[in-house]
C-alpha positions, -999 to 999 in steps of 0.1 A, spaced: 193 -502 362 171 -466 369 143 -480 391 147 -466 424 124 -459 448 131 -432 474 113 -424 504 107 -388 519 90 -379 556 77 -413 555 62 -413 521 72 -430 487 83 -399 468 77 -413 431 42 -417 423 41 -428 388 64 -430 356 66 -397 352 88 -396 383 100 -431 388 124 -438 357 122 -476 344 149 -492 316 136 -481 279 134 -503 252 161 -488 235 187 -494 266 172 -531 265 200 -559 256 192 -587 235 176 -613 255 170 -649 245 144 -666 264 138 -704 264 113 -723 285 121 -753 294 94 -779 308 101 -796 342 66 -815 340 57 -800 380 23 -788 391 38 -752 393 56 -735 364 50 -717 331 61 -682 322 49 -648 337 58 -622 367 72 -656 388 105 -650 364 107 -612 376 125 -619 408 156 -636 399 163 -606 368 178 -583 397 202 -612 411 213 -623 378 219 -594 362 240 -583 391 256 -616 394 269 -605 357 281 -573 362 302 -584 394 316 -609 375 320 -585 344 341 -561 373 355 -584 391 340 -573 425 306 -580 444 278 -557 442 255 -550 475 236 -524 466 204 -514 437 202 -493 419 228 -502 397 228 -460 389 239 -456 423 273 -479 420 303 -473 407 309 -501 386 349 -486 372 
C-alpha cells in the first residue's frame, strides 16, 4: 500500500524505515490464515507466501473498482 521504492542518479533513494514507509499494524485488515497440507516435498509457511500478497490484494481492489490495476504502489493510483 506505502512501500515504494524510488530511485535517484542511479541509487535507491530510501535507505531504511525511516525513509521507506511500510503498512502499520494499525492500517492492517483482519486476516485469516489457514494452512492447508498438500503432503509435497516442498511447502509449509514463511516468506514463500509473500509473493502472491501484492497480486491478490490487487486482484481485490480491481475487482472492488471495477477496473484493472497495473501499477504499485497502490498510493500512487487512483482507485475513485
Amino acid at each position: 500500500m506505502h512501500e515504494e521504492s524510488t530511485v535517484q542518479n542511479g541509487r535507491i533513494r530510501q535507505t531504511n524505515f525511516h525513509d521507506y514507509r511500510i503498512l502499520r499494524l494499525a492500517e492492517m485488515p483482519k486476516v485469516e490464515t489457514v494452512i492447508v497440507a498438500n503432503g509435497d516435498f516442498w511447502g509449509g509457511i514463511g516468506e514463500p507466501t509473500v509473493s502472491v500478497v501484492a497480486p491478490a490484494v490487487v486482484n481485490a481492489v480491481s475487482a472492488a473498482i471495477g477496473r484493472p490495476l497495473r501499477d504499485l504502489p497502490l498510493k500512487n493510483v487512483k482507485l475513485v
